[in-house]
C-alpha positions as CSV (number, residue, x, y, z in Angstrom):
1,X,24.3,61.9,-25.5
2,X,24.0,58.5,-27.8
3,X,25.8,56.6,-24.7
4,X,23.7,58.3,-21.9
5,X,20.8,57.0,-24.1
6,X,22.6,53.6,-24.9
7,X,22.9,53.4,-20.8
8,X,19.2,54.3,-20.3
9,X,17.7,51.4,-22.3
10,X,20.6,49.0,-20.9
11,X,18.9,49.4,-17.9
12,X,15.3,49.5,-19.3
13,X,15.9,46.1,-21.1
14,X,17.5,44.5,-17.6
15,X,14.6,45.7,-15.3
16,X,12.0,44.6,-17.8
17,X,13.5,41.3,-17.7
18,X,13.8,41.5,-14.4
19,X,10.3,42.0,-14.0
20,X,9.6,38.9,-15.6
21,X,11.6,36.9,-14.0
22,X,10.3,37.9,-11.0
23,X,6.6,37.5,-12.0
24,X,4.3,34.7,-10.9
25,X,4.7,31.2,-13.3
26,X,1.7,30.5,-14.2
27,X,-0.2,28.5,-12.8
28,X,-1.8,26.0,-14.8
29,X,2.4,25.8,-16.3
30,X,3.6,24.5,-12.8
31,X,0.6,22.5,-11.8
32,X,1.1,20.4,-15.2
33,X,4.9,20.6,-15.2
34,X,4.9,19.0,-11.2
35,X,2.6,15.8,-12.8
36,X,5.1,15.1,-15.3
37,X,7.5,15.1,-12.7
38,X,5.6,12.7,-11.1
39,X,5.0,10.6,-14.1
40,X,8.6,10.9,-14.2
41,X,9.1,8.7,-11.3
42,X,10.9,12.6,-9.7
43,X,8.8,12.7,-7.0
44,X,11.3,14.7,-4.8
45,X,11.6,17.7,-7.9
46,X,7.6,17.2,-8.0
47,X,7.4,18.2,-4.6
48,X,9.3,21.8,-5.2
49,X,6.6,22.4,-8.0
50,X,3.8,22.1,-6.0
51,X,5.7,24.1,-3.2
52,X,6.1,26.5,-5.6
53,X,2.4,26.8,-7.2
54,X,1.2,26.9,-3.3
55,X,3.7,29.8,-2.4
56,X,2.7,32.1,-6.1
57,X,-0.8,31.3,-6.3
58,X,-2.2,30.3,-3.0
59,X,-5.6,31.8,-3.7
60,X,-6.0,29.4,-6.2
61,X,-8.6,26.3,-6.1
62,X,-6.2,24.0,-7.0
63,X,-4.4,24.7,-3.8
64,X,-5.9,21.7,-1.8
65,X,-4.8,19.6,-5.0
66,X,-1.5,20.5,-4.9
67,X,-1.2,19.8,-1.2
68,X,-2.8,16.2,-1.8
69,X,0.0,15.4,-4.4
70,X,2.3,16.8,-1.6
71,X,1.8,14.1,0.5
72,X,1.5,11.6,-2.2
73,X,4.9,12.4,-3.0
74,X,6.4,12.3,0.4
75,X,4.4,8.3,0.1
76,X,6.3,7.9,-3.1
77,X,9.2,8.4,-1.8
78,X,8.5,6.2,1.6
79,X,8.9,9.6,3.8
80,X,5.5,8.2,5.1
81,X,5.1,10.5,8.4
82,X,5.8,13.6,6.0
83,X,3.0,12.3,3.9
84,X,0.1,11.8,6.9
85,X,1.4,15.1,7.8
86,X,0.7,16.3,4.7
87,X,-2.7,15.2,4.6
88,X,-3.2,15.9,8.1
89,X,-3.1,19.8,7.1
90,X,-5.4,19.6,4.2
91,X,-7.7,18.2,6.7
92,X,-7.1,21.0,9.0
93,X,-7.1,23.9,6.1
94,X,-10.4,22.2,3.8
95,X,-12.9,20.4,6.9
96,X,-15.9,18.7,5.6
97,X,-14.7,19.2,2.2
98,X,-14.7,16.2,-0.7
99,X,-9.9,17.2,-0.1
100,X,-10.4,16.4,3.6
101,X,-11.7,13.3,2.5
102,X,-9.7,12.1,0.2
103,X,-7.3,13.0,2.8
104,X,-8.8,10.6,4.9
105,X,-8.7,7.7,2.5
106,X,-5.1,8.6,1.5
107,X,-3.9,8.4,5.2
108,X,-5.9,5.2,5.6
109,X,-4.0,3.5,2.4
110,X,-0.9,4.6,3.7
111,X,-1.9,2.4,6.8
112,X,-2.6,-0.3,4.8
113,X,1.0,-0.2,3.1
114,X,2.3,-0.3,5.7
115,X,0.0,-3.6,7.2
116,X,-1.6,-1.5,9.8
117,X,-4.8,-3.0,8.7
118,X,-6.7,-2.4,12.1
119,X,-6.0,1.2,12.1
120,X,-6.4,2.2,8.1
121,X,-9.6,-0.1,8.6
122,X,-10.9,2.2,11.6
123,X,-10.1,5.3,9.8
124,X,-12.5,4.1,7.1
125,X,-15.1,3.2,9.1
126,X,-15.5,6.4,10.9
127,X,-14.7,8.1,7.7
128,X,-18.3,6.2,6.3
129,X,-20.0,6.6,9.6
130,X,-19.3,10.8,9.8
131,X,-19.8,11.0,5.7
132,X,-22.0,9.4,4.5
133,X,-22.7,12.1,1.6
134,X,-19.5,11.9,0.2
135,X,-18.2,12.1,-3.0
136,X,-15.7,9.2,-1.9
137,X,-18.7,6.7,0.1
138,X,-18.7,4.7,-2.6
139,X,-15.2,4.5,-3.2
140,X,-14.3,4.0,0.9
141,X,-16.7,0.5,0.7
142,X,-14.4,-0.5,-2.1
143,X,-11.1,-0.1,0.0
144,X,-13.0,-1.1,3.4
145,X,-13.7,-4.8,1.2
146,X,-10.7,-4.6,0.4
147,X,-8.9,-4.3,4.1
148,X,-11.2,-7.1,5.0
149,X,-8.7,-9.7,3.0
150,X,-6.0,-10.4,4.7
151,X,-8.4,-11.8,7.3
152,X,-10.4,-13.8,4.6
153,X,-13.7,-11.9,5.8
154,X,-15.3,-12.6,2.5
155,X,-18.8,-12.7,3.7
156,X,-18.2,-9.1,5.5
157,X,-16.5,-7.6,2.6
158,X,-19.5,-9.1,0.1
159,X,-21.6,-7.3,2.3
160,X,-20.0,-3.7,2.3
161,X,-19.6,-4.6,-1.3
162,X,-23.4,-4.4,-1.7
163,X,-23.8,-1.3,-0.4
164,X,-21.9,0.8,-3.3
165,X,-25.1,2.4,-5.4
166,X,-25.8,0.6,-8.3
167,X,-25.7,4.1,-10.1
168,X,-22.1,4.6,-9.0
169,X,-19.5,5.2,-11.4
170,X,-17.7,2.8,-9.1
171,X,-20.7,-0.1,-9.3
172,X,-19.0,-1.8,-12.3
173,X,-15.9,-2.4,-10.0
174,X,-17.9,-3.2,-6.9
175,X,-19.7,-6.2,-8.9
176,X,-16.7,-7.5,-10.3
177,X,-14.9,-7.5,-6.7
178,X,-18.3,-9.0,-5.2
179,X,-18.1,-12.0,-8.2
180,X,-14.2,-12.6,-7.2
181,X,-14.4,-13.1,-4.1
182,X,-15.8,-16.9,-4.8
183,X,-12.8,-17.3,-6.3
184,X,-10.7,-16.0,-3.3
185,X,-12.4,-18.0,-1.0
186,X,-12.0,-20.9,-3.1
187,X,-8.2,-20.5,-3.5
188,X,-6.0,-22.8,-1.8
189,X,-4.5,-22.5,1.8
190,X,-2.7,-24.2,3.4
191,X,-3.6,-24.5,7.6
192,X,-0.7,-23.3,10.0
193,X,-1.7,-25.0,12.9
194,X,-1.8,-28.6,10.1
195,X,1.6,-27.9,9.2
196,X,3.0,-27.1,12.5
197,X,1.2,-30.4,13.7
198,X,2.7,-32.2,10.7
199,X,6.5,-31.3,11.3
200,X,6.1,-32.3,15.0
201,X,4.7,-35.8,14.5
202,X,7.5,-36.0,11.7
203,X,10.1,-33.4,10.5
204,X,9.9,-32.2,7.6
205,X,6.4,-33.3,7.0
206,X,4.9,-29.6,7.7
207,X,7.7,-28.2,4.6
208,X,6.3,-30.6,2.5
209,X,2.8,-30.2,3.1
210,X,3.4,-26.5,2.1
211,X,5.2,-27.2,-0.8
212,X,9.2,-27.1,-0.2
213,X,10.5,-29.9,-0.1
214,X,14.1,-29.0,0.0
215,X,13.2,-27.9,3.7
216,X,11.5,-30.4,4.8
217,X,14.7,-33.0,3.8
218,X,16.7,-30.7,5.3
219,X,14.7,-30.8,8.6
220,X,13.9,-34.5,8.5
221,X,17.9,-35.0,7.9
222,X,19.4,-32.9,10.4
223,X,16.8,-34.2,13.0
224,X,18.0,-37.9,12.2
225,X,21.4,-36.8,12.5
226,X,21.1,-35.6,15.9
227,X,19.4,-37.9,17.0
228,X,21.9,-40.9,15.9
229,X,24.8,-38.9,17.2
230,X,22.9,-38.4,20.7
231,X,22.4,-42.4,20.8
232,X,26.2,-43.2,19.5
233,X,27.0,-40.5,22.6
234,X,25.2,-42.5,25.1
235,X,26.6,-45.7,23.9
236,X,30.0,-44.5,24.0
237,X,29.6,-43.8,27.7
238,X,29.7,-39.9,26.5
239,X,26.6,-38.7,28.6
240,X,27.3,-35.0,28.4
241,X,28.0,-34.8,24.4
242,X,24.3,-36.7,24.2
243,X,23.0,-34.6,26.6
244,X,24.0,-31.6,24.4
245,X,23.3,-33.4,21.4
246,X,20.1,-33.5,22.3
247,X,19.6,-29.9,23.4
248,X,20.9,-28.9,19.9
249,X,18.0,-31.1,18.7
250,X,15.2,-29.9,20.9
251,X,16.2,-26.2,19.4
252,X,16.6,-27.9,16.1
253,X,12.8,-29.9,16.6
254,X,10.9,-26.8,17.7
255,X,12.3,-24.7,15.1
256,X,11.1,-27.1,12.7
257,X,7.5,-26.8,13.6
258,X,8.1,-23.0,13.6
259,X,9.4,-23.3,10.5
260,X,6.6,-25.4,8.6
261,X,3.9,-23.1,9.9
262,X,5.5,-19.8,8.8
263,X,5.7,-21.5,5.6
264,X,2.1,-22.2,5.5
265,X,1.4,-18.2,6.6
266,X,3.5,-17.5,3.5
267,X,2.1,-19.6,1.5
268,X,-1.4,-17.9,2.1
269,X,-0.1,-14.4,2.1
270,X,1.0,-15.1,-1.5
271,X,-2.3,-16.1,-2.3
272,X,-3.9,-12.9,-1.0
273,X,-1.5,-10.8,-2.7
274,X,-2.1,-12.8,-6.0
275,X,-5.9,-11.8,-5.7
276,X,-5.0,-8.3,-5.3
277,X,-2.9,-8.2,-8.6
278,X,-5.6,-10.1,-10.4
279,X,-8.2,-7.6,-9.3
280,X,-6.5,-4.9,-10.3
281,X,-5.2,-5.8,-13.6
282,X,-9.0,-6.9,-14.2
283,X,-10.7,-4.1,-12.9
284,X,-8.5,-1.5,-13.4
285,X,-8.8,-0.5,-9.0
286,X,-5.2,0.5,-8.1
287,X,-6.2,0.0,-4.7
288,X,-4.1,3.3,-4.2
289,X,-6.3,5.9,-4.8
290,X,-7.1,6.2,-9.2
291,X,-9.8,4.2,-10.1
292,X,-9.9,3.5,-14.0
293,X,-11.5,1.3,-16.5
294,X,-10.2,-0.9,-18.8
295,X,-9.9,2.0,-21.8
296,X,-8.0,4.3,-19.0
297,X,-10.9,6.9,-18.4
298,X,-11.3,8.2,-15.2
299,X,-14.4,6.6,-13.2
300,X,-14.5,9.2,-10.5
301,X,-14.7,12.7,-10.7
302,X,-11.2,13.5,-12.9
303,X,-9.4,16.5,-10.7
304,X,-10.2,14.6,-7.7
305,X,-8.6,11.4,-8.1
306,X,-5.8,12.2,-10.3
307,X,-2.5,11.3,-7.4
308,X,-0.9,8.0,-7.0
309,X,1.3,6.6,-5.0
């Protein structure tokens, strides 16, 4: 009798725990357990989490969130076409919701990433021109200045600037963008088509114009050398070594010029991306989605805007 009763709660105990094991995780448990994850830097055990808190509790309103932070981790861990997939199906699932925006916004940073500025710029345009009552308007003029950079549009990207409402949480950043941009179209550049010019009236004038000099001895060097060796060849009576001679310095001369202005593309590239750092350490703008101040606080509306990539 004692064993048949020792058997029966044996088996009590190991379903009960059973049960448990099989029950739901709570929610709130795996939605906070998949951002540390992601604080982490484990974007690819993040992504199970949020997997999991869709598949247990996908009646829940932090469904769309977790999806969101699905693609954000598929951009974190450059898997870029699962992440616009991602946010493709939030689109789908929430339409004409503030999710399906920041969907939106999220694909069109991914563009930029990736230098697809025409494209991540179109998607924000249409995005402003078809929602003009969202939550994000504010927040799409920011990034749309922002794409207008690499093509030194300052004037455009003051104006689209100006339309953030001076009541916006984001106004604060838009004013301090707006007052930088004098200093971005006051920072030095160097032309292309000046250094390209420079290197072909003398090599090795265009490297130094753009600030290596190392190159442009190089080039100026190697050019002489050809060129003696081409007239010793001809003085020798050896036409076809200074005939190839030559050739190896024509190659040699144009790639020069190529040279110089790539430098001078560089060198303005840097000074783009300098900007960007500086306006983002000063204005706390991530330019990837979290918008903070300077004491850390979120600007726009917390639940929202809490995924970076």
């Amino acid at each position: 009798m004692k064993r048949c009763l020792c058997g029966a709660a044996l088996v009590l105990v190991f379903w009960t725990r059973l049960a448990g094991a099989l029950q739901a995780p709570d929610p709130d448990a795996l939605l906070a357990f998949a951002a540390h994850l992601g604080q982490q830097d484990q974007f690819d055990k993040a992504l199970v989490e949020y997997d999991r808190f869709i598949f247990f509790h996908p009646q829940r309103p932090e469904v769309p969130l977790a999806q969101i932070q699905i693609g954000a981790c598929h951009a974190r861990l450059n898997q870029w076409d699962d992440a616009e997939h991602a946010w493709e199906k939030v689109k789908q699932a929430y339409p004409n919701t503030a999710w399906s925006d920041l969907a939106t916004l999220l694909q069109a940073e991914a563009d930029y990433r990736h230098q697809l500025y025409p494209r991540s710029t179109a998607r924000i345009a249409r995005f402003r021109a078809e929602h003009p009552d969202s939550p994000f308007f504010d927040l799409s003029a920011i990034l749309l200045a922002r794409n207008e950079l690499p093509f030194d549009n300052t004037p455009f990207a003051n104006d689209i600037l100006r339309t953030v409402s001076t009541n916006s949480v984001l106004a604060p950043v838009a004013t301090g963008f707006r007052e930088s941009l004098d200093d971005f179209s006051g920072r030095p550049v160097k032309s292309p088509l000046l250094a390209g010019s420079l290197s072909a009236l003398l090599p090795g004038a265009g490297q130094l114009y753009t600030g290596h000099p190392g190159d442009a001895a190089t080039a100026f060097l190697l050019n002489g050398l050809f060129i003696g060796a081409a007239v010793w060849a001809y003085q020798e009576d050896e036409p076809v070594t200074g005939s190839l001679l030559i050739g190896f310095d024509a190659i040699w001369y144009f790639g020069n010029i190529y040279n110089a202005a790539n430098h001078a593309h560089q060198f303005n590239q840097q000074g783009r991306d300098d900007f960007a750092n500086r306006l983002q350490l000063r204005f706390g703008a991530t330019l990837d989605g979290s918008i903070h101040d300077r004491g850390g606080r979120d600007l726009v509306p917390a639940l929202l805007m809490r995924f970076e990539f």
